[in-house]
C-alpha positions as CSV (number, residue, x, y, z in Angstrom):
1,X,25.6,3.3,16.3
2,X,22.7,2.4,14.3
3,X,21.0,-0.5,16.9
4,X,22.8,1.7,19.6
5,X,19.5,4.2,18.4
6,X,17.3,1.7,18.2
7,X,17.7,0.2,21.5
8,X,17.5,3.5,23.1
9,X,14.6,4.5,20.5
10,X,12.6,1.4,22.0
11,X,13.4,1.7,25.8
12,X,12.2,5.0,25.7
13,X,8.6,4.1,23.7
14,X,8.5,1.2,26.8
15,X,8.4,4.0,29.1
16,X,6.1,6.2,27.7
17,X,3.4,2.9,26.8
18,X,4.1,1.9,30.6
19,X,3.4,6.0,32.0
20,X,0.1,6.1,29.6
21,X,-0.9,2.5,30.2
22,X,-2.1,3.6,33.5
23,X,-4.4,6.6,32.1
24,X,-7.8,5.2,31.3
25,X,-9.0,4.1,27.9
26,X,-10.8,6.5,25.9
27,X,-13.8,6.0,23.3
28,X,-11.7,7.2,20.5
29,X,-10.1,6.0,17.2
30,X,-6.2,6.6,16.8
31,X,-4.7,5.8,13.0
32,X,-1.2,5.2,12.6
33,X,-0.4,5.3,8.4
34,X,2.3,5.4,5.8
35,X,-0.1,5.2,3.0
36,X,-3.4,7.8,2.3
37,X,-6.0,5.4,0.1
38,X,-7.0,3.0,2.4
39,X,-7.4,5.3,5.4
40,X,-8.9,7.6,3.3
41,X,-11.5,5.6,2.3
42,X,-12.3,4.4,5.6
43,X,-12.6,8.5,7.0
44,X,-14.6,9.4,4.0
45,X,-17.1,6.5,5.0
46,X,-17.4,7.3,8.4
47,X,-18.0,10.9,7.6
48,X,-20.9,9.0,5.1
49,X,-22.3,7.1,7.6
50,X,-22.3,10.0,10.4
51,X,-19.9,8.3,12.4
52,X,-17.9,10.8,14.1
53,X,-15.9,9.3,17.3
54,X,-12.9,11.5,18.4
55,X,-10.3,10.6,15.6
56,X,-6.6,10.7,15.4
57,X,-4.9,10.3,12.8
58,X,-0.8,10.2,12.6
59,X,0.7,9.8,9.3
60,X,3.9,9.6,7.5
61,X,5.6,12.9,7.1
62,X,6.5,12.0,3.0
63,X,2.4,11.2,2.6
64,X,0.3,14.0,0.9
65,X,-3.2,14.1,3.0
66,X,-4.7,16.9,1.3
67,X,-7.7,14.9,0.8
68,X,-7.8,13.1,3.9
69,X,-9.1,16.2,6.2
70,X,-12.5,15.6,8.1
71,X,-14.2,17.8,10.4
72,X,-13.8,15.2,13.3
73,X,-10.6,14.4,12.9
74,X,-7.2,15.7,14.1
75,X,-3.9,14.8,11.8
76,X,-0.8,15.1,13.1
77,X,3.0,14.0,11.3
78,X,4.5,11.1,12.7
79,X,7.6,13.0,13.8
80,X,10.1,12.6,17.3
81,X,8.2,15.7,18.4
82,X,5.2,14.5,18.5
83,X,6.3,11.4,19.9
84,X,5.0,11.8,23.2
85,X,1.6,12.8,22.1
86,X,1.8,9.1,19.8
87,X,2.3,7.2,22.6
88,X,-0.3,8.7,25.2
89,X,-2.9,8.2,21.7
90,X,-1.8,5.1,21.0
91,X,-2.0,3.9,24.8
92,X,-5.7,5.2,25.6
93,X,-7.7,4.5,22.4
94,X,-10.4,1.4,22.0
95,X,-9.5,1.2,18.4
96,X,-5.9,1.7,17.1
97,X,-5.8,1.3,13.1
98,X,-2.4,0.7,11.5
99,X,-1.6,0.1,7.6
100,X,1.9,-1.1,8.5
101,X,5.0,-2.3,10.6
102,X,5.5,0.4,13.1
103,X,8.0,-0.1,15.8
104,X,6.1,2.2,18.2
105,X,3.0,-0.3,18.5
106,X,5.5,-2.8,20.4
107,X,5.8,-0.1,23.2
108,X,1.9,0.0,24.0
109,X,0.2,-1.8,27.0
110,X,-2.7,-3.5,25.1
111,X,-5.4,-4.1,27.3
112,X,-8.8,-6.4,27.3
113,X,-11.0,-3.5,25.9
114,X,-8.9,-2.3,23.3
115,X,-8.2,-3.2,19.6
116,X,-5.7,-3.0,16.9
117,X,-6.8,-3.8,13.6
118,X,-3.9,-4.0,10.5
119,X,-5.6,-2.8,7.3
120,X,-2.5,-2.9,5.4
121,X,-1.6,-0.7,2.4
122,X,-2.1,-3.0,-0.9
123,X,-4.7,-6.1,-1.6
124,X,-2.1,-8.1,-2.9
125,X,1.4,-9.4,-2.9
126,X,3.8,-10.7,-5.6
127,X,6.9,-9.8,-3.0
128,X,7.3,-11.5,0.5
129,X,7.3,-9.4,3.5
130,X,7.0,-9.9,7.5
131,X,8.8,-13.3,8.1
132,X,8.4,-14.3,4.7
133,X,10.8,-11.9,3.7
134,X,14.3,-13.0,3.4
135,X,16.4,-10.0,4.3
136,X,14.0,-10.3,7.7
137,X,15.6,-13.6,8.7
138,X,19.2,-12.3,8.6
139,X,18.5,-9.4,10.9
140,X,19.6,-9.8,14.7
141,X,17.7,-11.9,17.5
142,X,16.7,-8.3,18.8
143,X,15.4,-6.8,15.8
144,X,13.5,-10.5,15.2
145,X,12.0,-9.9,19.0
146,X,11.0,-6.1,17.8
147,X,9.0,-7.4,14.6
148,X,6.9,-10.3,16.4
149,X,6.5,-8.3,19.5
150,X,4.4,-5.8,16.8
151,X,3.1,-8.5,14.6
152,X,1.0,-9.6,18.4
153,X,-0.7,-6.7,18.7
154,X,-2.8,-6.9,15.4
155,X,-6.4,-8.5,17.3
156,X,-7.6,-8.2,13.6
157,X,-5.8,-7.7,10.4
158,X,-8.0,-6.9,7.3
159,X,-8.2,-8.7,3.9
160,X,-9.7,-8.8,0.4
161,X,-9.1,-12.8,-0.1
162,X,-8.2,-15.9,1.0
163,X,-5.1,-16.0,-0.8
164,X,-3.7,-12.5,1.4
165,X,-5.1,-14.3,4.1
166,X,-3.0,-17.0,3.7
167,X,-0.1,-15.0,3.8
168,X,-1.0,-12.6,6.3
169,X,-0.5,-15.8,8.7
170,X,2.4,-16.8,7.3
171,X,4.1,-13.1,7.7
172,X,2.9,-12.4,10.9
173,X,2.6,-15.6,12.3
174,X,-1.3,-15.7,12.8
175,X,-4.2,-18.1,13.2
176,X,-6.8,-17.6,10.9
177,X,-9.0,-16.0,13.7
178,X,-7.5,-12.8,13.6
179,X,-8.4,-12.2,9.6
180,X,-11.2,-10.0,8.9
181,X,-12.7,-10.9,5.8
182,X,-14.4,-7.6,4.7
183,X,-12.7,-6.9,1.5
184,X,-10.1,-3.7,1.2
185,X,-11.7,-0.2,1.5
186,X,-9.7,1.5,-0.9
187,X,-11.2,-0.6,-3.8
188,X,-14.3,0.8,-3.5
189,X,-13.4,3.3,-5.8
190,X,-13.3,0.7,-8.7
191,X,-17.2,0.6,-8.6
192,X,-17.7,3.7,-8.8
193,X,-18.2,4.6,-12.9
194,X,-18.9,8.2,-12.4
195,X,-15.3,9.1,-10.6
196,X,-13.7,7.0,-12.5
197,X,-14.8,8.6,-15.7
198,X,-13.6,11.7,-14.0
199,X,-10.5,11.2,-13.3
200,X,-9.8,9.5,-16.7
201,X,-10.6,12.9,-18.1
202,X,-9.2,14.9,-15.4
203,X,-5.6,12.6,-16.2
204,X,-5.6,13.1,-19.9
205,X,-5.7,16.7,-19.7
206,X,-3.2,17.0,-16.9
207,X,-0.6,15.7,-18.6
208,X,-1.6,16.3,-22.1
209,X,-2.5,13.1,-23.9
210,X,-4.4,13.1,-26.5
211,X,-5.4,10.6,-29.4
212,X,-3.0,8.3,-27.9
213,X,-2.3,4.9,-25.6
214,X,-1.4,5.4,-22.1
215,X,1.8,3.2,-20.9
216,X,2.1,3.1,-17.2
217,X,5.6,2.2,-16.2
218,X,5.2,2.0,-12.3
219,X,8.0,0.1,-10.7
220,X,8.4,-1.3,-7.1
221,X,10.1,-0.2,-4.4
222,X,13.9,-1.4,-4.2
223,X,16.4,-0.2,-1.3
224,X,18.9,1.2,-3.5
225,X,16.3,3.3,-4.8
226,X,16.5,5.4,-1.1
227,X,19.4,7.4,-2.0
228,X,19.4,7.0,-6.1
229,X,16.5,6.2,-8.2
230,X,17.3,4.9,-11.9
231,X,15.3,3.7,-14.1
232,X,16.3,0.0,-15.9
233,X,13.7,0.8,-18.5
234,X,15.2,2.6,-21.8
235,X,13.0,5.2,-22.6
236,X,14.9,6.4,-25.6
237,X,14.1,2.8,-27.1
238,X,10.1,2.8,-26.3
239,X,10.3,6.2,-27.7
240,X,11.5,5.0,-30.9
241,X,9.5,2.1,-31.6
242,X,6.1,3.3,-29.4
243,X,6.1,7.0,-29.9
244,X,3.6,7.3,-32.8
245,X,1.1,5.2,-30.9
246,X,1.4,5.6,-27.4
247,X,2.9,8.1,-24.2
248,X,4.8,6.0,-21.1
249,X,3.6,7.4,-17.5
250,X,6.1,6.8,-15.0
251,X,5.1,6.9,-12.0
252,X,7.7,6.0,-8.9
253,X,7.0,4.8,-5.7
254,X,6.0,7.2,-3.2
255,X,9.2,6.0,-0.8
256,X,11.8,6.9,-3.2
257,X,12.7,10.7,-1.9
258,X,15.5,11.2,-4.8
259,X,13.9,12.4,-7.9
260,X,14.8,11.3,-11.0
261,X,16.9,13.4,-14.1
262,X,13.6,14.2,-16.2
263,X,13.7,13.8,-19.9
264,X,11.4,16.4,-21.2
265,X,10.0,15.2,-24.8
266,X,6.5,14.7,-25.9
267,X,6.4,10.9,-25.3
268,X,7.4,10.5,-21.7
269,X,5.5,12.2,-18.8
270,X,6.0,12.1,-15.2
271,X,3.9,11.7,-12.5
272,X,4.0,13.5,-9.3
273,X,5.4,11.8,-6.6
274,X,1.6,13.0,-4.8
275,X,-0.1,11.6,-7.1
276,X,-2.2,8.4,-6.0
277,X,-1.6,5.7,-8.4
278,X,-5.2,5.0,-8.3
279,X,-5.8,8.8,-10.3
280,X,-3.8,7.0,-12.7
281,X,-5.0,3.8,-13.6
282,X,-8.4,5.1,-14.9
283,X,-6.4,6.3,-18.2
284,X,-4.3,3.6,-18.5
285,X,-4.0,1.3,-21.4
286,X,-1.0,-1.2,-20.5
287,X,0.2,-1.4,-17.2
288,X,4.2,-2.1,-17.0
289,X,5.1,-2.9,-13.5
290,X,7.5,-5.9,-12.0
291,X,6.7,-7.1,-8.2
292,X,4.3,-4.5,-7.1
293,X,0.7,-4.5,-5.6
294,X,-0.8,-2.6,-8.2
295,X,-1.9,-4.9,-10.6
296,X,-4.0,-6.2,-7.8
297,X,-6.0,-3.2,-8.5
298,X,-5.6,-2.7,-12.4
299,X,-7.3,-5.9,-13.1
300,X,-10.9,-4.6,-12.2
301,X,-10.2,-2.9,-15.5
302,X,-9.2,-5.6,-17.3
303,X,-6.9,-4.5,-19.6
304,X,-3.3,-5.7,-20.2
305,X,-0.4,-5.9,-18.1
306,X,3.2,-6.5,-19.0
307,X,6.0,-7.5,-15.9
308,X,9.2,-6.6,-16.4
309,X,11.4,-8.1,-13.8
310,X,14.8,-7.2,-15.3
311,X,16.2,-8.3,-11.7
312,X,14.3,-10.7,-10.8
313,X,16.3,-13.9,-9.9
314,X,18.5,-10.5,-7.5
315,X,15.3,-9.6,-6.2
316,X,13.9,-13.1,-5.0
317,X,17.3,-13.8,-3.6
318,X,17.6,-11.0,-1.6
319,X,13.9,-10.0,-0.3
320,X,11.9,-12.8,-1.8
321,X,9.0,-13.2,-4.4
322,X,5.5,-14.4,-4.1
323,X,5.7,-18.6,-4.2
324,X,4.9,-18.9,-7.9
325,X,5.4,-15.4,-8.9
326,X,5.6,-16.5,-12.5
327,X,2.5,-18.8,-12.4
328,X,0.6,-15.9,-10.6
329,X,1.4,-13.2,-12.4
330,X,-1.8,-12.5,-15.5
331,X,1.0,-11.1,-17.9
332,X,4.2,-12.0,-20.2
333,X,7.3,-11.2,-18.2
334,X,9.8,-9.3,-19.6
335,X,13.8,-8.5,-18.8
336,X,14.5,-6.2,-21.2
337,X,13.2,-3.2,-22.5
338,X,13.2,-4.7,-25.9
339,X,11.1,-7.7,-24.8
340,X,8.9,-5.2,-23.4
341,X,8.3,-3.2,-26.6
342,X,7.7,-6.8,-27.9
343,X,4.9,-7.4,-25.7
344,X,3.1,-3.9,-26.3
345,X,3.6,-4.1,-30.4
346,X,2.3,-8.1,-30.5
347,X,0.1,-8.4,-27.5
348,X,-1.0,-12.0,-26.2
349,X,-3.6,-10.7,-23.8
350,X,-5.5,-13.5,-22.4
351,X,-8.5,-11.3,-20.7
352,X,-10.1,-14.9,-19.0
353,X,-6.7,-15.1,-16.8
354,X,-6.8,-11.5,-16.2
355,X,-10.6,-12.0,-15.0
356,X,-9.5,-15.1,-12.8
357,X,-6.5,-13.2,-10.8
358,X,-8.8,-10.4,-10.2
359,X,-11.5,-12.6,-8.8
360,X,-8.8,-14.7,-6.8
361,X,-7.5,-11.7,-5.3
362,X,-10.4,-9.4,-5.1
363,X,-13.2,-11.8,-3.7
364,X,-14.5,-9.8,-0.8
365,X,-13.9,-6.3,-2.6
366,X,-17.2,-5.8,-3.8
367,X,-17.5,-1.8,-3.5
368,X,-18.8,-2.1,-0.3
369,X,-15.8,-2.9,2.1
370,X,-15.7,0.7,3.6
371,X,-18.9,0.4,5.0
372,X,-18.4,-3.3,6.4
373,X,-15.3,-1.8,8.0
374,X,-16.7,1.1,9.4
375,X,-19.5,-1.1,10.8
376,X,-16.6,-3.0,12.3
377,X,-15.2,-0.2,13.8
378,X,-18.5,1.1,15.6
379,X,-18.9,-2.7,17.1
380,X,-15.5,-2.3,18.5
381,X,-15.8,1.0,19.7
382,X,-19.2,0.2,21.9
383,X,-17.4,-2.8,22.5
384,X,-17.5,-3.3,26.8
């Protein structure tokens, strides 16, 4: 019933793509987003720099955009009734900007003068995706055709480094002409003292810390986790042994719609699901994550990270990791919470490799990769 959908889903985004292909191209700016930092970033910017072009923006119902809203700028949810509306934007703007697969892209007739650039949603990646992933090559012939027919309509995709350049071309099967090398908008924010001095403050109070360490526990994403989040992380045991010293953060990720059974005690403290996980890294002491893109990010701050990839031979086997994961990765790893408690009491923090993955990873984020971008957009947009 399920590809029954799908078949019908894509026949009919064929028609409307065909129907608005034949409507002229407009001078305008159409974002298609799951995730708010990167795109937000970029509007901010062009609000900056007083570049204003019609702008559409269609984002993920789940996503909170209360501080994405400009004054020349229209949002609208990413819903089945507004997919006609997607499909005559997507179909007539110059620029379309994307942060990640989306199905209806495929159903667009891409013309000379037009441009889809993929600015996707982390600066990193410890887990494999596109055709690197490995649940992706046991999917059908059709859904294979569906993800390289979108995967051709990137003319650019954007990175922060060589190294997610590399696998940009391996995931989407691209030549190394189609990488922007502008560095990734949203880590702009990481040069900027003054906010982030703010929103260290603005966290502690939030959520009440005070005169202790901050332990971030933000896991990745795993399917299961759609219909029942659990945490493999026993916070009873941190509480014991970390509790005088330290508070855990959790934080979830933002695609997990099931909320988890809160344990309300004065050592562990929850996140909201809206919360940007760059509002929380400012206060953060250790980071505790597994196969995520975030310490990508926390290592402008230099300070330790632990990994604790309880499943990770399950996890490489059934989506894939990064090649090397353990060589890569600028922390112990840990598979149980008792190695973890390990690593925070007797930490081996070697800040030299922490320096060296950030500059690996991060080498054209240099707090001015909004700008470059916008200036990229503006070429494309005036673009003949």
């Amino acid at each position: 019933m399920k590809k029954i959908a799908i078949k019908l889903y894509m026949m009919m985004i064929q028609i409307l793509g065909f129907v608005f292909g034949r409507f002229p191209v407009q001078q305008k700016v159409v974002m298609l987003i799951s995730f708010p930092e990167n795109p937000t970033a970029v509007l901010r910017e062009m609000d900056k720099l007083h570049f204003t072009p019609e702008t559409i923006v269609f984002y993920d119902p789940r996503m909170n955009v209360d501080g994405m809203s400009r004054n020349f700028m229209r949002s609208l949810p990413k819903t089945k009734a507004n997919l006609i509306r997607l499909m005559f934007h997507l179909s007539t703007a110059k620029v379309v900007v994307t942060d990640n697969y989306f199905a209806e892209l495929a159903g667009v007739k891409w013309r000379e003068n037009m441009t889809c650039v993929q600015i996707w949603h982390a600066n990193g990646a410890l887990k494999k995706f596109g055709w690197e992933d490995k649940a992706a090559q046991k999917r059908s012939e059709s859904d294979k055709k569906r993800f390289q027919a979108v995967y051709q309509t990137f003319s650019k995709v954007l990175v922060g480094s060589d190294e997610m350049g590399d696998i940009f071309k391996r995931s989407f099967l691209l030549d190394d002409a189609r990488l922007l090398k502008l560095g990734v908008p949203r880590t702009d924010y990481y040069f900027d003292e003054a906010t982030l001095a703010l929103n260290k403050q603005i966290g502690l109070e939030k959520y009440g810390i005070n005169g202790k360490k901050v332990l971030l526990y933000a896991p990745t994403f795993r399917d299961e986790a759609l219909s029942e989040t659990k945490l493999a992380l026993d916070i009873a045991a941190m509480k014991q042994a970390l509790g005088e010293e330290y508070k855990l953060l959790l934080k979830v990720h933002p695609s997990m719609v099931s909320d988890l059974e809160k344990i309300q005690d004065n050592f562990c403290v929850y996140a909201d699901k809206e919360t940007e996980i760059e509002a929380l890294l400012p206060m953060t002491d250790v980071l505790i994550t597994d196969y995520s893109s975030i310490p990508f990010e926390f290592s402008f701050f230099e300070k330790p990270m632990i990994f604790f990839a309880y499943d990770l031979e399950e996890y490489d086997g059934n989506r894939g990791l990064a090649d090397h994961y353990l060589e890569t990765i600028p922390g112990p790893l840990c598979k149980t919470t008792a190695e973890v408690i390990e690593a925070v009491q007797n930490p081996a923090v070697d800040l030299e490799q922490i320096r060296a993955f950030g500059a690996k990873w991060n080498k054209y984020s240099d707090g001015e990769s909004s700008k470059r971008f916008v200036d990229f957009l503006q070429v494309e947009l005036d673009r003949e």
